[in-house]
C-alpha positions as CSV (number, residue, x, y, z in Angstrom):
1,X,4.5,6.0,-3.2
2,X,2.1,3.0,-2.8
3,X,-1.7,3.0,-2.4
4,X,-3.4,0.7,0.4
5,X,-7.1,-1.1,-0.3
6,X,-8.3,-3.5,2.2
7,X,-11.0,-6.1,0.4
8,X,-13.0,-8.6,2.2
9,X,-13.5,-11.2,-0.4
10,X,-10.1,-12.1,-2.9
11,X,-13.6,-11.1,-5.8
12,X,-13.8,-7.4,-4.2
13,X,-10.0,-7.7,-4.2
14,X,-9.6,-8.0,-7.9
15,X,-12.8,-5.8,-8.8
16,X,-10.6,-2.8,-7.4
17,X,-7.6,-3.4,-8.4
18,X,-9.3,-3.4,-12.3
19,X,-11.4,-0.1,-11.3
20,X,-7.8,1.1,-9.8
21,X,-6.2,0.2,-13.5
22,X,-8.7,1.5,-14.9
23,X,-8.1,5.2,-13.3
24,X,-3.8,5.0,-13.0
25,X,-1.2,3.1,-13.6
26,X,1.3,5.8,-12.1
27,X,0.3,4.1,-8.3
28,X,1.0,1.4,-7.3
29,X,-1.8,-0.2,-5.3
30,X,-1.3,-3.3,-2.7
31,X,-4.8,-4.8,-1.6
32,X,-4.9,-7.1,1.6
33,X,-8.0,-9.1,1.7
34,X,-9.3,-8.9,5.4
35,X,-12.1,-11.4,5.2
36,X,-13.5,-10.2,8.8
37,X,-13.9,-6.6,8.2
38,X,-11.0,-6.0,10.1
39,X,-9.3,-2.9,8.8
40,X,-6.7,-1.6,11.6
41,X,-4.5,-4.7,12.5
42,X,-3.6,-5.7,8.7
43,X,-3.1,-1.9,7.6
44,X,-0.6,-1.4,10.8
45,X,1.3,-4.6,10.1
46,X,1.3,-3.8,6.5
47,X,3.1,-0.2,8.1
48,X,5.0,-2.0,10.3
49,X,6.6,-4.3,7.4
50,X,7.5,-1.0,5.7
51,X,9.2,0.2,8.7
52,X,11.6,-2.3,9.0
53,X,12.7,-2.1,5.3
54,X,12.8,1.5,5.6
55,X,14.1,4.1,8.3
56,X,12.3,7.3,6.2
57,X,9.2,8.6,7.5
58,X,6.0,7.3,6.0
59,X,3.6,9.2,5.3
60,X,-0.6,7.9,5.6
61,X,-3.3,10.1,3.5
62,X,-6.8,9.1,5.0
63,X,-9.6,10.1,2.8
64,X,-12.1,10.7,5.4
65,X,-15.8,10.6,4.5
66,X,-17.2,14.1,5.5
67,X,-21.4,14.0,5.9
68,X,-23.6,16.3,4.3
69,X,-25.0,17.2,8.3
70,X,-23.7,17.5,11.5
71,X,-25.6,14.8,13.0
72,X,-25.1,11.5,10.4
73,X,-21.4,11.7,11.3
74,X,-22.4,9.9,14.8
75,X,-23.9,7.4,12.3
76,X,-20.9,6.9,10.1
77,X,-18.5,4.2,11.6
78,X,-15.4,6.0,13.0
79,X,-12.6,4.1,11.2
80,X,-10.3,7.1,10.4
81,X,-10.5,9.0,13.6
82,X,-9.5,5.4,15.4
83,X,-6.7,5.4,12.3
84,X,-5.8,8.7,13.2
85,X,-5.4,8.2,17.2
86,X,-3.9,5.1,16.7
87,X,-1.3,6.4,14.3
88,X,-0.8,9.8,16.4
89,X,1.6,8.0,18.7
90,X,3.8,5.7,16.2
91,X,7.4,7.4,15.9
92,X,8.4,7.8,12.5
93,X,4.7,8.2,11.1
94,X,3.0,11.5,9.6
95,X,-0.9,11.5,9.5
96,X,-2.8,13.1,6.9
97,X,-6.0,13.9,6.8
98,X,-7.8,14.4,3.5
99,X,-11.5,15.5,4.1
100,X,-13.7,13.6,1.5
101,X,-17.5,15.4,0.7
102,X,-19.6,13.3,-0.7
103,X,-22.3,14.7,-3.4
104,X,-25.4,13.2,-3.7
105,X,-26.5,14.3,-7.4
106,X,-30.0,13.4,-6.2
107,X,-30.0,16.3,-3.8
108,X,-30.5,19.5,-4.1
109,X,-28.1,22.0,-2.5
110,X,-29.6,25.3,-0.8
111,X,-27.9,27.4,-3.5
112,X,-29.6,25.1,-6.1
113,X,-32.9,25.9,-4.3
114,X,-32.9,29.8,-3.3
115,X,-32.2,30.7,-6.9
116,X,-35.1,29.0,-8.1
117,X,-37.4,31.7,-9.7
């Protein structure tokens, strides 16, 4: 089992892997600095490479950023529903999908509110 981080700068790079560290050292964790942004084509040929070392499934957890409201998810970029779709049609792949809620601590939830006195 490895974990995946793509960085844009070789400085974010190294500030996660000390924050990953910090929170496991049972994981391995490869980072690929993408210093465009770019987050599909170096995660697939960082999948590819594993497939040709390896004829066992691989298996790709997404932590997917769930919004508090229906409507801010049009205004959250897309990245692991485009994962997703592109990664629904690669033989030998299983998709995961780990829904990821967010918690604002400075906001209030309804429950908080309606047992107010």
């Amino acid at each position: 089992m490895k974990a995946v981080h793509i960085a844009t700068t070789s400085e974010s790079a190294e500030q996660f892997r000390e924050r990953w560290r910090s929170w496991t050292r049972d994981v391995d964790v490869d980072v690929i600095e993408s210093p465009y942004r770019s987050l599909m084509q170096p995660l697939l040929r960082y999948i590819e490479r594993i497939d040709e070392r390896d004829d066992r499934p691989i298996t790709v957890v997404l932590a997917e950023f769930v919004p508090r409201n229906w409507w801010e998810w049009i205004l959250h970029s897309q990245t692991a529903l485009r994962l997703k779709m592109t990664l629904l049609f690669r033989p030998n792949t299983i998709v995961i999908d780990v829904p990821y809620h967010f918690r604002d601590t400075g906001h209030r939830s309804r429950e908080e509110t309606s047992q107010e006195p």
